[in-house]
N, C-alpha and C positions, 0 to 999 in steps of 0.2 A: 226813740222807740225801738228801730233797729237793735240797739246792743242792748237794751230791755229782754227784748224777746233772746238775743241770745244768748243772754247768760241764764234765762230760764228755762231753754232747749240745752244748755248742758249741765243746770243741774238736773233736770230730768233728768239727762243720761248718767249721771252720775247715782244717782238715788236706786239704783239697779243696777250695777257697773256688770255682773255677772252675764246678764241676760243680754248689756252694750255689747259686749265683748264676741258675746258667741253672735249674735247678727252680724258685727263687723266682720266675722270670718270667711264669711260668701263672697265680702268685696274684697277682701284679703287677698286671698288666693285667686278669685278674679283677677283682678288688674295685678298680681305676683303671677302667675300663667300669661297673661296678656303681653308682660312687657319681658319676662323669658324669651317667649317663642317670638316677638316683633325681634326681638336683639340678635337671637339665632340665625334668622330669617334672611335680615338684614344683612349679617355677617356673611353668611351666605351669599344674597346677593354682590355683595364688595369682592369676596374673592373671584365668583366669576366674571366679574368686572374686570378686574386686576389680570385673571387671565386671556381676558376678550384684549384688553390693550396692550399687554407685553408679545400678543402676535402679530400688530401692526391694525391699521385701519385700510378698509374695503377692501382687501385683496382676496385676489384669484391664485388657484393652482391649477396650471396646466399641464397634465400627466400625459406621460407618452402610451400609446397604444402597447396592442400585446403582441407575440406571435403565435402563428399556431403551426406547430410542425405533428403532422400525422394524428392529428386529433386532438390532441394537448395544447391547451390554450397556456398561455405564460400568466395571463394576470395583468393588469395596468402598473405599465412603467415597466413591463416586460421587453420590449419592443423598442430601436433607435428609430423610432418617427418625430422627435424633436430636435430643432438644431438652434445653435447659435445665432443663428440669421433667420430663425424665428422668431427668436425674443425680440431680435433687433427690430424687426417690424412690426412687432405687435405695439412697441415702447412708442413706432410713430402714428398710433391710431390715434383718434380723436378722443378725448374722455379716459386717457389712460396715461397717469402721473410719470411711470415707469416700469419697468421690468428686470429682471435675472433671473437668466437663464442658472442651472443648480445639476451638480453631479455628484451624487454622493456618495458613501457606505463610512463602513465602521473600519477600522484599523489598530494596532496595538500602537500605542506611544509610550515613549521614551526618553526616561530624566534621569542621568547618573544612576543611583538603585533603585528608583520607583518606575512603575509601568502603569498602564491605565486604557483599556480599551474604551475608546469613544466615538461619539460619532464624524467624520469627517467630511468636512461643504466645500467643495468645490465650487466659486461661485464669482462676480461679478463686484468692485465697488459699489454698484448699485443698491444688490443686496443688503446693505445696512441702511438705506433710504427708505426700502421697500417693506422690510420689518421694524421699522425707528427704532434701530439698535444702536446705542451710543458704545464708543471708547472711549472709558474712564481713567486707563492708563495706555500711555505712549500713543502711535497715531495706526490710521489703516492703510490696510494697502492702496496701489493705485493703481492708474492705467497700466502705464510703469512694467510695474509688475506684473501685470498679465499679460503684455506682451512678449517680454521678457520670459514666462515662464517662471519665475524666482522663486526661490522656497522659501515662504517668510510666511506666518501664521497670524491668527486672532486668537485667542482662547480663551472659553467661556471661564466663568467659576467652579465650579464644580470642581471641572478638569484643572484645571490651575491649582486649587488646592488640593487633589491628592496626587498631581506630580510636585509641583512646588513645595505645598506647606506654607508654610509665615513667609517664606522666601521671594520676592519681585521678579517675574517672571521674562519683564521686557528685556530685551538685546541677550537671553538664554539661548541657549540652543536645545531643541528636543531633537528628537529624530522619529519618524514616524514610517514604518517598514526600511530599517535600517538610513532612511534618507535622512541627513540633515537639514532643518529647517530652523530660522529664527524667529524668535518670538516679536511680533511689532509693539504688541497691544495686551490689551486686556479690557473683553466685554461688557458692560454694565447687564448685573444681577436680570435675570428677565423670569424666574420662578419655573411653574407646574407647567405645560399647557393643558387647555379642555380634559386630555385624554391622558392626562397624569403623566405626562412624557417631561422629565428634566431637559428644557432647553438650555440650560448653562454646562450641561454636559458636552460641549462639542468643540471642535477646531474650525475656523475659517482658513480655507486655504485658495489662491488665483485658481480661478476655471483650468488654464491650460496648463498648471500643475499637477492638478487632480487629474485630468485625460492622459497626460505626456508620461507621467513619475508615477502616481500611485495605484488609478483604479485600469487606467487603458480606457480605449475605449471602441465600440466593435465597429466603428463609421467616424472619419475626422468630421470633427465638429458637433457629433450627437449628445446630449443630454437628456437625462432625465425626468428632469421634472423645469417648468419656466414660473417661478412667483412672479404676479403682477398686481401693480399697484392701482387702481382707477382713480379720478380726482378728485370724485366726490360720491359718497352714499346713492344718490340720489339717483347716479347715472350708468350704476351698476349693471343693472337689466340689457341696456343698448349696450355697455360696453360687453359685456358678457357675448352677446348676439354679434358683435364686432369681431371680437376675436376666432370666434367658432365660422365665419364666414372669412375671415381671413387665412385663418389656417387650411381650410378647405382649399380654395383657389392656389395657394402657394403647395399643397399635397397633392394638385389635381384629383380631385377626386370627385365623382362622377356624380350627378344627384340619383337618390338611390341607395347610395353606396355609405357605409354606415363611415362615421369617423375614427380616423387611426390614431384619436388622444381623447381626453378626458378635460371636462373643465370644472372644477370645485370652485364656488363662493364661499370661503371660509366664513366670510362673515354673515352671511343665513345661517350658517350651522353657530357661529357663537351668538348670536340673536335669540335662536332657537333655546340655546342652554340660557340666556338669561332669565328669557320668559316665562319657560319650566321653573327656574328657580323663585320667581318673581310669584307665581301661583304657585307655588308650595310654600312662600311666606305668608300670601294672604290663609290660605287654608290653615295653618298652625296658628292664623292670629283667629281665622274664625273660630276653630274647634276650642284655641282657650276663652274666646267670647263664652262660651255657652257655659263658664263657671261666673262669669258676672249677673248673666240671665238670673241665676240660682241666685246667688247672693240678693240680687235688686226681690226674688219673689220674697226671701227670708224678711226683709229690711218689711216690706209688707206686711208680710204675718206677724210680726212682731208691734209694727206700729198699731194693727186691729186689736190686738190686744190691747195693747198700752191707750187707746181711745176706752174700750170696755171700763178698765180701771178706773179709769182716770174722769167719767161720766161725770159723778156729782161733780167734779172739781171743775169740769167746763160748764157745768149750770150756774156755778157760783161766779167765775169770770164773767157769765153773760150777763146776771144777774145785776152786778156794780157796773155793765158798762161796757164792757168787751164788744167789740162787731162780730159778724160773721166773717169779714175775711181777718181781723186779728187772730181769730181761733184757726182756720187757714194757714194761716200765716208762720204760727207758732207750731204746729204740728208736720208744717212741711221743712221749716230750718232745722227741725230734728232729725228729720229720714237724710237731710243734706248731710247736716254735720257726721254722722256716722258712717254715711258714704264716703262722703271726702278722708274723715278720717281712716277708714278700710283705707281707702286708696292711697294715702302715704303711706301706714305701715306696709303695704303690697308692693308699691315703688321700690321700696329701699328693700324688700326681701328680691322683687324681681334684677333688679341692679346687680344686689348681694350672688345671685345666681347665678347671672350671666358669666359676671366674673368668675365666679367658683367651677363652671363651666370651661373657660377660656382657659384657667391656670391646669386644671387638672387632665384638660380634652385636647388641647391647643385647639378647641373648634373658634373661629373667627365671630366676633360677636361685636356690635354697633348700637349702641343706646344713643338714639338722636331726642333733639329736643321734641322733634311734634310727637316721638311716640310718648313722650313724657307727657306733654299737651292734650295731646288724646288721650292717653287716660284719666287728664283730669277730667274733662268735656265728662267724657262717658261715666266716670262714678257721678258727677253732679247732674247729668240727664239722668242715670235713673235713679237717683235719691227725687229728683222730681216727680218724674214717670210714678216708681212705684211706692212714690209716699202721700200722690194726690188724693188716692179714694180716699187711704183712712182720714187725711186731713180733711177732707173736701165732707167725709160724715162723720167728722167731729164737728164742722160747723156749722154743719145742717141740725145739729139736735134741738129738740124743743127743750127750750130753759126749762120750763116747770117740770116737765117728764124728767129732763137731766140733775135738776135738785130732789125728786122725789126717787130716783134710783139708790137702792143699795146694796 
């Protein structure tokens, strides 16, 4: 009975292919807009994923205070209020993975005839636990070495390829403010961050290299800025409220008395960009919903007609025998089938696009399966939805009135 009715719902559709065509174009472009902007969306959400995790997980930035000489405030990370043996203590609180302490700036570096100002981290072994930065080539530094003071480096990509080039950078020698340093390593690719900043653009150099050789520093043992790692999501808040009461007591500082650092939850703030990004997906998937709406009203108006026409012809089915919900039945597989049908040709245009999007944009684009799944669901709910009335008074007609119609 099934494939009765359906090869009768498409020759119907066929016996008018003009007027199939042009109804299928609401679902068309529906679910072709639906599954653009979910891929867009999508893509979007993945890159800032990808940036949320190339900056490490649950960490904090502890910036040092400012100074204020004669009215002039300096600005955070102004100020030698951070030391060495603050990270150290912070690393032994409860709820906190680890730390490094970080002294930075930029410097010109130097390879045979290429140069390349980049950024330079003064920093900790820790430091690549604290960001899950891996070395992909040769190995990192070590305690070793920061006691020591040694001039031996990390460097990112970026940097590597436009001092290097094609060229293996491990056991070179660059020189960075006339100083020579060896290359250990070579960092694993880690992208954009949040704030479009190239992190592969930099060098890793020991803490007390950075202080001793290149930057100085106005206090032994002062630093900049201390990244901290906590050990889990969860315990962020207490650990947050740990550190800021720990630093206080080892600053003395008085209650009252505002604090001489800064504390950042990186990860609220990449939270925050996913979620944004997250409702700007759904909102691009809503606003192209509202071309399926149309399409589902078209699919309607088309079948009320196509019931109008087609009167006698359902008086004569009731006439030999037909039920009420046969007639039903047969008038709602047809608002299906041109739905569904919209919605592959709209699939493969949406796909078609995202692509053509991707090659021509480099914008990042993600066609999963549920969005494929979803948009079957939804062209075959509203081939249901808005194919019921007319079916539903197509099968309400009175036989004798629906044979004497012409």
């Amino acid at each position: 009975m099934l494939r009765w009715m359906l090869h009768e719902a498409w020759s119907a559709m066929g016996a008018n292919r003009l007027r199939t065509l042009l109804t299928m174009l609401g679902m068309v472009i529906g679910v072709g807009a639906v599954v653009l902007m979910m891929a867009v969306g999508q893509g979007a959400q993945y890159a800032v994923a990808q940036s949320i995790n190339s900056m490490g997980s649950n960490l904090f930035v502890v910036l040092s205070g400012f100074t204020n000489t004669g009215g002039v405030r300096s600005g955070s990370g102004g100020g030698p209020t951070l030391t060495v043996r603050d990270a150290n203590a912070i690393a032994e609180l409860d709820n906190i993975e680890a730390s490094a302490p970080v002294h930075m700036g930029t410097a010109q570096v130097i390879y045979g005839p290429n140069n390349w100002n980049t950024s330079i981290i003064g920093t900790t072994p820790d430091y690549l636990a604290v960001r899950a930065w891996n070395v992909v080539e040769g190995s990192p530094f070590t305690a070793s070495d920061l006691r020591s003071a040694t001039r031996v480096t990390l460097i990112g990509k970026t940097t590597a390829q436009n001092l290097f080039g094609d060229e293996n950078p491990v056991g070179k020698t660059l020189r960075i403010k006339q100083s020579p340093f060896v290359v250990l390593g070579v960092l694993a690719p880690k992208g954009q961050s949040l704030d479009g900043r190239d992190q592969d653009d930099t060098l890793l150099i020991p803490l007390t290299t950075a202080q001793r050789q290149v930057f100085g520093t106005p206090f032994p043992g002062s630093v900049r800025m201390i990244m901290v790692q906590a050990s889990r999501p969860e315990v962020m808040p207490q650990a947050e409220q740990a550190i800021i009461a720990l630093l206080r007591q080892r600053h003395r500082l008085r209650e009252g008395v505002d604090n001489d650092f800064f504390v950042r939850n990186l990860t609220a703030v990449a939270d925050s960009a996913a979620e944004t990004t997250r409702i700007m997906s759904l909102l691009l998937g809503a606003i192209a919903s509202v071309s399926l709406l149309v399409g589902g009203i078209g699919i309607m108006n088309i079948m009320l007609v196509s019931v109008t026409e087609r009167t006698r012809e359902i008086g004569i089915r009731m006439a030999i025998g037909a039920r009420e919900q046969d007639i039903l039945m047969q008038f709602l597989l047809e608002a299906i089938l041109i739905s569904v049908a919209g919605c592959l040709i709209g699939l493969l245009l949406g796909v078609g696009g995202a692509v053509l999007a991707n090659r021509l944009t480099n914008t990042p684009v993600m066609i999963s399966g549920s969005t494929v799944l979803v948009a079957f669901s939804v062209a075959a709910g509203i081939g249901i939805f808005f194919g019921y009335y007319p079916a539903r008074k197509a099968a309400r007609l009175d036989p004798i009135e629906a044979l004497r119609y012409q």
